[in-house]
N, C-alpha and C positions, 0 to 999 in steps of 0.2 A: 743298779736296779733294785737291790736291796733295802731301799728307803724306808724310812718309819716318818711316816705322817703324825702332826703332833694337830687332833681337831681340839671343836672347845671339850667334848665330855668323851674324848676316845684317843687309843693310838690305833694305828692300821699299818703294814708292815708288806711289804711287797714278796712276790714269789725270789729265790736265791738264785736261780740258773737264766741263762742267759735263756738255751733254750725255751725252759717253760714261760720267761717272760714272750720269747717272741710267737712260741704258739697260740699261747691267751691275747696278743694283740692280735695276731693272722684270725681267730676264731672269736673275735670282737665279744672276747669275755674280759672279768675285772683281773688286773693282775696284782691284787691285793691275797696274798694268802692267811692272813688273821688280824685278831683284832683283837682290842681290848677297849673295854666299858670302863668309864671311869665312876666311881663313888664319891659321894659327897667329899671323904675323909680322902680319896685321892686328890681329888681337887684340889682340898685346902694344903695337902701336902707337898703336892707339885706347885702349887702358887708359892710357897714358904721355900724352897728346895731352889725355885728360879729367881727370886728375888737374892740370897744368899749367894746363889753363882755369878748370877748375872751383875748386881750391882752392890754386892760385898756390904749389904747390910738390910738390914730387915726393921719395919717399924712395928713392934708387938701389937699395937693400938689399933694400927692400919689392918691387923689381920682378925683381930679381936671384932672392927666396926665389920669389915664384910663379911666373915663367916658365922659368926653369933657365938664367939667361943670366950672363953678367959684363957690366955695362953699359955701361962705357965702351969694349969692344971690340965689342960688337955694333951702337952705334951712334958708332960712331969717326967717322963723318962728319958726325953731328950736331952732336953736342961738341965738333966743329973748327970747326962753325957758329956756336956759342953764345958762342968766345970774345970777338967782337964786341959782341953785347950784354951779357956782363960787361965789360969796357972801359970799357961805354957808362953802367955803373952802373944797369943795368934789370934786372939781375938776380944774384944770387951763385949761383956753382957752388963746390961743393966734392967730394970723394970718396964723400960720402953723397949728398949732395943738389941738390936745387936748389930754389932759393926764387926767387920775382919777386917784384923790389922794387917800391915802390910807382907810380912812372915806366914801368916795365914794360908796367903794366895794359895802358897805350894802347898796346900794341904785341906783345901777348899771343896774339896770331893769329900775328904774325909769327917768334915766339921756338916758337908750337907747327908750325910749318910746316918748323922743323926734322927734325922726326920723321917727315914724311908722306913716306914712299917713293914716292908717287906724282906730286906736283907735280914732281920733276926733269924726269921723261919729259915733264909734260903742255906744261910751259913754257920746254924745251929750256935749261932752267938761266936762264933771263933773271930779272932782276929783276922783282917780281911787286906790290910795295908800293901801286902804286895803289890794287889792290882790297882794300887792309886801310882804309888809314886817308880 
């Protein structure tokens, strides 16, 4: 009952209890209890973040034509993240792209957490690794 709806510019996140779900259906109210607005900058970061997960490579060019960006200045801090995991042979960066390598897989949370402008704030920059692997 807990579902998070993924729309094009929002996420939406249903009530936690069984209860309160089946009283909002009995009293034909929404059983969504929040929500979130998405930003241009979430957009781009969630398209970058699923293309990564999803299909273990990303095409810089491809995100450069649809969002109006130059990539490795916009996310310059990413990219200074990732040279680690190239090092590490979990992934190759190049000026087009990026690809994860097969080693990667297992750590594919961790290489997309580069992108999420949000974890810095939430984790005051600490290392976060427990909760991936």
């Amino acid at each position: 009952i807990t579902s998070i709806s993924m729309l094009p510019r929002a996420y939406a996140q249903n009530v936690k209890t069984i209860a309160d779900y089946k009283y909002r259906i009995e009293h034909d109210m929404p059983v969504v209890f929040r929500g979130y607005r998405l930003s241009d900058d979430d957009l781009l970061r969630r398209h970058v973040i699923m293309r990564l997960m999803c299909d273990l490579e990303l095409n810089k060019r491809d995100v450069e034509a649809r969002f109006g960006i130059h990539f490795d200045e916009y996310f310059s801090n990413a990219v200074e993240q990732l040279s680690s995991f190239q090092e590490d042979g979990l992934l190759q960066h190049s000026d087009d792209s990026i690809t994860i390598r097969p080693m990667g897989r297992l750590v594919i949370r961790n290489i997309a957490m580069c992108f999420d402008a949000y974890l810095p704030a939430e984790t005051g920059n600490k290392p976060i690794y427990s909760r991936t692997i």
